[in-house]
Steps between C-alpha positions, in 0.01 A plus 500: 500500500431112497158416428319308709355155417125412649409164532112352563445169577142530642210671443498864465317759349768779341405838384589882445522822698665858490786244318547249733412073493208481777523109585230381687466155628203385574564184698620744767192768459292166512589307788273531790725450771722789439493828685372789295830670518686229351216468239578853376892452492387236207485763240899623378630755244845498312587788277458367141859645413619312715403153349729356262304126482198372587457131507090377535551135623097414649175473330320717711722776442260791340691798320295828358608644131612846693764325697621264199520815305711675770739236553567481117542872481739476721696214325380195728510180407236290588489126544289250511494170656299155457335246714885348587626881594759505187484824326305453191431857360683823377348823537735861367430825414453520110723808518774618770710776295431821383678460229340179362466495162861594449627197738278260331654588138846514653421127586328393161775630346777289637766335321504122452868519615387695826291328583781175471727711684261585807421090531863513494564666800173373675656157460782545630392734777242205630765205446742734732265558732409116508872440552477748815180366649667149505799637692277629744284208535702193482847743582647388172661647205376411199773552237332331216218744553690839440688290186179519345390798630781674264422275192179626469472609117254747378152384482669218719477222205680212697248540734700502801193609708378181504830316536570719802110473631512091517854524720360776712172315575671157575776646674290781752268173588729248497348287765151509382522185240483587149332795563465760218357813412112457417221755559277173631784316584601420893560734777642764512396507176152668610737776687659591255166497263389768730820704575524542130163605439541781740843610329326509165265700662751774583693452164194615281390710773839728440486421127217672478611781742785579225253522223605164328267229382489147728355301210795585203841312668821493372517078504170370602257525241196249546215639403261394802699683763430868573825538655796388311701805599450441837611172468807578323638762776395301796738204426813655687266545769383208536851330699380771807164307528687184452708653806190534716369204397811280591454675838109345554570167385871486724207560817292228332228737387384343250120619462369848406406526873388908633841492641696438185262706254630774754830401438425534096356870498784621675648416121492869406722640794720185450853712496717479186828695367450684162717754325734441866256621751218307678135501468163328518425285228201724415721840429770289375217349204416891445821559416554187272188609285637846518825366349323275253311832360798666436639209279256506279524855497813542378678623823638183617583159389502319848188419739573521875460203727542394858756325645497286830 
């Protein structure tokens, strides 16, 4: 089942009961000129299985300890936003496998040469699926881009990620003038800022599901962020939100309006192909982790990812 994603952008007051989200809002339960009836419709439930992300994007936004406890138990992730609506923090369940301990040593324990092998076939994975989102967008084949695709060494030591990054960003945008790719850069910089933030989200979200630590990645390594992993296995996914993206700014929609942030969560039932069937970006993450697990495991020496 996919899990749902919530979204608040004003105030509300969110709690627990008999396991579901109670959401009141109390601009509706407050305004004079409504009808008692309509008052009372103000107050909603959603099954707390159901939820797969949360994101908390007002300041007047009050959430009890029961219902932040439920939501983790139940392997939510919950975001926060600031005063300019980007997503600003991370919260996961510290555990979301019963058989921890075992995953997290599995991890520990891998191989420097793994671990060059998975960024490997990460790299070339996300500079394929680059090469595919510009045929879609700009209905061109990119030759150069599969070329390097399939040079991609272990550990990826020419660092043809970047190499294929700067003709991917110049080419998808060529007619915004010298634009690049900056996190405070111009638009649709800002879009993607915040469609990437929410794929993160579900990327350590189903990292944790599979019992596997988001902190410890296989290339990333600085020791300020709390989520290299996740930042390592999201890069193939990030073309798909470079898709959606594309598809904003080609309407001019420049600004994170209500109407694109809608556009944005739908990011984890975006549809993708992986292992030659197709599925919501959500499972299809699952299923990456999964595979991920398995490598370090022993069992496999390949991680799944999507295709477009």
């Amino acid at each position: 089942m996919i899990k749902k994603t919530l979204y608040f952008g004003n105030p509300a007051y969110l709690s627990l009961r008999n396991a579901q989200l109670v959401i009141k809002l109390p601009e509706v339960e407050k305004c004079p000129s409504l009808p008692e009836a309509m008052k009372r419709q103000s107050e909603i439930t959603k099954p707390i299985e159901d939820i797969g992300v949360v994101i908390l994007d007002n300041k007047q936004i009050t959430i009890t300890s029961g219902a932040i406890e439920a939501l983790l138990e139940n392997n939510c992730a919950l975001i926060t936003c600031d005063s300019k609506s980007m997503p600003v923090g991370l919260m996961l369940p510290l555990y979301g496998n019963t058989t921890q301990n075992e995953r997290f040593r599995k991890q520990l324990d891998a191989s420097l040469p793994l671990k060059k092998q998975l960024w490997q076939q990460t790299i070339q994975a996300k500079i394929n699926n680059q090469a595919s989102s510009l045929s879609i967008c700009i209905n061109e084949d990119i030759k150069c881009m599969r070329i390097w695709a399939n040079d991609v060494r272990s550990g990826d030591p020419d660092n043809l990620e970047a190499r294929a990054a700067a003709f991917y960003w110049k080419t998808l945008f060529h007619d915004i003038e010298n634009f690049t790719r900056d996190r405070d850069g111009i638009p649709p910089n800002n879009l993607l800022n915040y469609g990437y933030a929410i794929l993160r989200a579900v990327i350590a979200r189903s990292l944790v599901t599979s019992g596997l630590l988001p902190t410890l990645g296989i290339h990333h390594h600085n020791r300020y962020n709390a989520y290299c992993l996740a930042d390592d296995i999201m890069e193939p996914y990030r073309p798909f939100i470079d898709r959606l993206v594309y598809q904003l700014y080609s309407e001019n929609k420049m600004e994170l309006t209500k109407e694109v942030k809608a556009s944005l969560l739908s990011i984890p039932t975006i549809d993708v192909r992986i292992s030659g069937k197709r599925s919501p970006l959500m499972i299809a993450a699952s299923q990456t982790t999964a595979s991920l697990y398995k490598c370090f495991s022993g069992e496999s020496r390949k991680i799944i990812y999507p295709e477009f």
